[in-house]
C-alpha positions in Angstrom: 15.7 12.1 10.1 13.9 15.2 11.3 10.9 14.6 9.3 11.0 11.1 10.8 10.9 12.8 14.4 8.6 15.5 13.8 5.9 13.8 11.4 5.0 17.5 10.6 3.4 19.0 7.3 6.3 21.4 7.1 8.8 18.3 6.9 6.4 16.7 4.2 7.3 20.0 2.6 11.0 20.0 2.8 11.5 16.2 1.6 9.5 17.0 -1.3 11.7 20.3 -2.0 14.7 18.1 -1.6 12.9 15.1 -3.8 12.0 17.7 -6.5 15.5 19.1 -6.7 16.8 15.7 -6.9 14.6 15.2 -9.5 16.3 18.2 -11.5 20.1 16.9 -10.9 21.4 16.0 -14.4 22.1 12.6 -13.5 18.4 12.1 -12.6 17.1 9.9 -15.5 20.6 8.1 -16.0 20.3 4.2 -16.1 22.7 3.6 -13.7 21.5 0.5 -10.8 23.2 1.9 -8.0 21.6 6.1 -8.5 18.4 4.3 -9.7 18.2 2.3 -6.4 19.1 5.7 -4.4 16.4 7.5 -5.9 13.6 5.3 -5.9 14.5 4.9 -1.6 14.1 8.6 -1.7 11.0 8.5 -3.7 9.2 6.1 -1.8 10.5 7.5 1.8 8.8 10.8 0.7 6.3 8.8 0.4 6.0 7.1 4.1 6.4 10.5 5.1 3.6 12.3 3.8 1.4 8.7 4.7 2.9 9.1 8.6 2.0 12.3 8.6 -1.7 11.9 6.9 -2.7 9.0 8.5 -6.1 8.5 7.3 -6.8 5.4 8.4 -6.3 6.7 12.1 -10.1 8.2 11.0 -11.6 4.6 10.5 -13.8 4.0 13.3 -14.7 0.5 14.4 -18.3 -0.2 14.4 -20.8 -1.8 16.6 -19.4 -5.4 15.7 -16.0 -7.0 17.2 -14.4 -7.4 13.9 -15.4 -4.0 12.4 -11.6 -2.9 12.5 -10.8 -6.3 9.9 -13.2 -5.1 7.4 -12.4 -1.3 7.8 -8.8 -2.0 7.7 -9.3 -4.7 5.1 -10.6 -2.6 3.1 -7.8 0.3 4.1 -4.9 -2.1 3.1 -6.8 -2.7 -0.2 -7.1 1.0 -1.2 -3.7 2.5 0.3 -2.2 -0.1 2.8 -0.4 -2.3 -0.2 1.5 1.0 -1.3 2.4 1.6 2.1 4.3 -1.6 2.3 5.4 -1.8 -1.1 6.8 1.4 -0.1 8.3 0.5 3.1 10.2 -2.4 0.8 11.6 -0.5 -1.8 12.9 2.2 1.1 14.3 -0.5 3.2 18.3 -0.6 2.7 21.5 0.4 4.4 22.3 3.7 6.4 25.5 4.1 5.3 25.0 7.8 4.6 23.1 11.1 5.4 20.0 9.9 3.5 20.3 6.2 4.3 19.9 7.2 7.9 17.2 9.4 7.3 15.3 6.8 5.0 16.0 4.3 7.7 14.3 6.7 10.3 11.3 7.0 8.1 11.4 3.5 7.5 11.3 2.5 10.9 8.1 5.1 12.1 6.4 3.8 9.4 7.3 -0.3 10.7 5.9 1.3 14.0 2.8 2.7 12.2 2.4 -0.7 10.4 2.9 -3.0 13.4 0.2 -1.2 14.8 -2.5 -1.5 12.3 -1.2 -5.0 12.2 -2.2 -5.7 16.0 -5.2 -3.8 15.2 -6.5 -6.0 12.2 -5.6 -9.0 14.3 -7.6 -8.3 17.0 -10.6 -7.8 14.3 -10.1 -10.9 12.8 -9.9 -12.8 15.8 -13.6 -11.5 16.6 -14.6 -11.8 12.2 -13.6 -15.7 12.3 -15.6 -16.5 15.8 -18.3 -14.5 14.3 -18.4 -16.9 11.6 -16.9 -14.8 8.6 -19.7 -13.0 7.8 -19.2 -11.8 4.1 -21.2 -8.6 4.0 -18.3 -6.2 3.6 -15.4 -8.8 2.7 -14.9 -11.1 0.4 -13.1 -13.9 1.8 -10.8 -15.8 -0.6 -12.6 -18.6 -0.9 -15.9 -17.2 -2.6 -13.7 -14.6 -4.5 -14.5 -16.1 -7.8 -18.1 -17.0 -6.8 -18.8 -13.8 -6.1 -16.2 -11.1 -7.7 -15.1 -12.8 -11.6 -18.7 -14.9 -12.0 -20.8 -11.7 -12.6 -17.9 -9.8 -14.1 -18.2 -12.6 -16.9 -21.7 -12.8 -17.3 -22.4 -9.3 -17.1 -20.7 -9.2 -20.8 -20.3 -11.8 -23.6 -16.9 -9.8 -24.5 -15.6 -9.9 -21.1 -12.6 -11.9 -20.6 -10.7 -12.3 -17.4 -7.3 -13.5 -16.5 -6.9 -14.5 -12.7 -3.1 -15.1 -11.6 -3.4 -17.0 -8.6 0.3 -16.5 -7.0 1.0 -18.2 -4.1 2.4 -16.2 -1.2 1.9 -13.0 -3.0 1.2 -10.1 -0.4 -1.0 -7.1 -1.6 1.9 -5.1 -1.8 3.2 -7.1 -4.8 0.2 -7.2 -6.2 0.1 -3.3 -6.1 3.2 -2.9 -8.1 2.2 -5.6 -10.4 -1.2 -3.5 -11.2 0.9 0.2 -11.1 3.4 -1.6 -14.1 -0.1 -2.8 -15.9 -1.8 0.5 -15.6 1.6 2.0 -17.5 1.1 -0.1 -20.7 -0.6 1.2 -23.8 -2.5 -2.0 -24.2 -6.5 -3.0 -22.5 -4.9 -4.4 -19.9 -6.5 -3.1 -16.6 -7.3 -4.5 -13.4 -10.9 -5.8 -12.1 -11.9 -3.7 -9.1 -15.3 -2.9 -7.0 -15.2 -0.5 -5.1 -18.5 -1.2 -3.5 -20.4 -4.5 -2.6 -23.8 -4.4 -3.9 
């Protein structure tokens, strides 16, 4: 709760103290749903913290353009904003305790935080779609293939490429889905640019 209220490096510090010595409890690594569940809240509201506290997309200027803030915080949600809310997900849960209440706290600044960029993007995309989508530093959905798997393909006889078109699946799923991949022995690996040429 405090850390919620001060959004201070020095209560970054102290939930990560408290999240390390949780981390060395005995019953840490046991399988059971309920301490799994408690932990992983604590995990990830560690996590909120140290983003409400960072904040590096508060750095992303808008340009010249009226939809400048939708393709800087497009490209924001890509590279960070997905674990934000798969974050804010996994935190989310009942304050029936010391620490639910304080996860809740966290929770909520970072709802704040979120609702905020939200507005924000909104306002860019509003001024992106009557500019006509120009696609010089997005890729809008509809040419994703076109312009994203096409030259990934041909680029490489080897190359193969499984696309998993889920509908209704927010970034933040996606996130986790490509954090579980990146865990398995096997190629598995996601396809990524991190610059338009």
């Amino acid at each position: 709760r405090e850390g919620a209220a001060g959004q201070d490096t020095a209560s970054v510090e102290r939930v990560s103290q408290a999240l390390r010595g949780l981390q060395g409890h005995k019953h840490f690594d046991d399988e059971d749903r309920e301490l799994t569940n408690v932990v992983k809240r604590a995990t990830m509201a560690a996590r909120l913290l140290a983003w409400l506290v960072a904040r590096p997309e508060r750095r992303l200027e808008g340009g010249a353009t009226p939809y400048a803030d939708a393709e800087a915080l497009g490209r924001w949600y890509a590279d960070e904003g997905g674990y934000v809310d798969w974050a804010r997900r996994v935190a989310r849960g009942p304050a029936a305790d010391k620490l639910g209440e304080g996860v809740q706290a966290v929770v909520r600044a970072a709802d704040q935080a979120r609702m905020e960029l939200d507005r924000r993007f909104a306002k860019g995309l509003q001024g992106w779609v009557e500019a006509g989508q120009p696609s010089s530093q997005v890729v809008p959905i509809h040419d994703a293939l076109k312009r994203v798997a096409a030259p990934f393909l041909s680029a490489d006889p080897e190359h193969k490429l499984l696309v998993l078109l889920i509908d209704g699946m927010a970034w933040a799923q996606a996130v986790e889905l490509l954090a579980s991949l990146g865990n398995l022995l096997s190629a598995w690996g996601p396809l990524s640019f991190h610059q338009l040429k």
